[in-house]
C-alpha positions in Angstrom: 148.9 -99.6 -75.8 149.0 -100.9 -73.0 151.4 -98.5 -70.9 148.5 -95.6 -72.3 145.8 -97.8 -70.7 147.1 -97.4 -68.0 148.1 -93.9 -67.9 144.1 -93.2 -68.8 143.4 -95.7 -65.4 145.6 -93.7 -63.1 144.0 -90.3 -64.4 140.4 -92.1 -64.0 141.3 -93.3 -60.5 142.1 -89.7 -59.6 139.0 -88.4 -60.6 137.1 -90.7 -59.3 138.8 -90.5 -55.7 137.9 -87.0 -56.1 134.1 -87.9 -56.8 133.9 -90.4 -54.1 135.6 -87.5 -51.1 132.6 -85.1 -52.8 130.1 -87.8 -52.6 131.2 -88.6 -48.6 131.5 -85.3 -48.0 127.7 -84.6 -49.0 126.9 -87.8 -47.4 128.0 -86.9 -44.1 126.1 -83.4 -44.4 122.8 -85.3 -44.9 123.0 -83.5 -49.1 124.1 -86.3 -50.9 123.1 -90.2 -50.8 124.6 -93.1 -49.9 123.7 -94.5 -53.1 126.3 -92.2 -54.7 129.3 -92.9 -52.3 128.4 -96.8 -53.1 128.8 -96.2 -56.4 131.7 -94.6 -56.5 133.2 -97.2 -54.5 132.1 -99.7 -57.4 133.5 -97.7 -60.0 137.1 -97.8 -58.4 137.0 -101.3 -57.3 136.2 -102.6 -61.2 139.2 -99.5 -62.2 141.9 -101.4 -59.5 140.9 -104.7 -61.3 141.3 -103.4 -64.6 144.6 -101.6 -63.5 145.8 -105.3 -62.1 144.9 -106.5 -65.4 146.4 -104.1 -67.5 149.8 -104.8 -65.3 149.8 -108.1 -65.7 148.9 -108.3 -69.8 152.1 -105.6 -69.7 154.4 -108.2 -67.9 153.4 -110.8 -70.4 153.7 -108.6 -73.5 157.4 -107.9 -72.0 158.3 -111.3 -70.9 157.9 -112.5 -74.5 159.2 -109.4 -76.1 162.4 -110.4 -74.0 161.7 -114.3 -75.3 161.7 -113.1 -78.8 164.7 -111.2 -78.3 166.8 -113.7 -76.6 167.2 -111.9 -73.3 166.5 -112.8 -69.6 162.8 -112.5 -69.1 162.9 -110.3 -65.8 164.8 -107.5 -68.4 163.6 -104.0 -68.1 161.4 -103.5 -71.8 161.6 -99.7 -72.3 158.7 -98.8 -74.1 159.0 -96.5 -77.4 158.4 -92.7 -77.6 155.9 -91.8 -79.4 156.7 -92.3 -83.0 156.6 -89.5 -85.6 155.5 -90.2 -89.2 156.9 -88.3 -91.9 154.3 -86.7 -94.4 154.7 -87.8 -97.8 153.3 -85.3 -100.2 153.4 -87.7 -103.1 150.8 -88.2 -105.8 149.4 -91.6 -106.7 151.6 -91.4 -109.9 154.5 -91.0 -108.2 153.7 -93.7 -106.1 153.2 -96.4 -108.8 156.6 -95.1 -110.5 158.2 -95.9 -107.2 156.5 -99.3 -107.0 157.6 -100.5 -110.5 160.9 -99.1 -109.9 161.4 -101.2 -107.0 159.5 -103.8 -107.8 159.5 -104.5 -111.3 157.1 -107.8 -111.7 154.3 -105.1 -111.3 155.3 -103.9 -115.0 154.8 -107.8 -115.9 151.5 -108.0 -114.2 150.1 -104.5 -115.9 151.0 -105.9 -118.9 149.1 -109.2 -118.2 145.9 -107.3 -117.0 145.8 -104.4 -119.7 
């Protein structure tokens, strides 16, 4: 989650350093106003404090990942690919046959509630 946050900051900050050239570009040729290159300037300032956020929430997520996992806390975490689900194209049925096959106090509690 966090490593897509701040993928989506990096790709914001571009845009908006692209905004902010356009806005000082009309500034400068008396079409735009100030107000708008300002702005712009806001808008990246609160994106670098969310990006310095998002790093350090990211260091503490892999510090205790490495705590929980026994390992030096300055270890590289290599985040996960995304993950694939497999489609299961089974019917409710088939689902509570598998339950009480694997678990077979359900039977015992059907019993009790029919």
């Amino acid at each position: 989650f966090v490593g897509r946050s701040l993928e989506i900051n990096a790709r914001l900050t571009d845009i908006l350093n692209q905004l902010l050239r356009v806005a000082e570009t009309r500034y400068s040729t008396g079409r735009g106003l100030q107000q708008d290159v300002l702005q712009a300037q806001v808008e990246l300032s609160k994106l670098l404090d969310e990006k310095i956020t998002l790093k350090k929430k990211r260091r503490t997520l892999e510090n205790r990942i490495n705590e929980l996992l026994n390992r030096d806390s300055f270890s590289p975490v290599i985040p996960a690919q995304d993950l694939s689900f497999p489609d299961l194209m089974l019917d409710v049925k088939e689902l509570q046959n598998r339950a009480t096959k694997f678990y077979p106090g359900l039977s015992i509690r059907q019993a009790d509630i029919d």
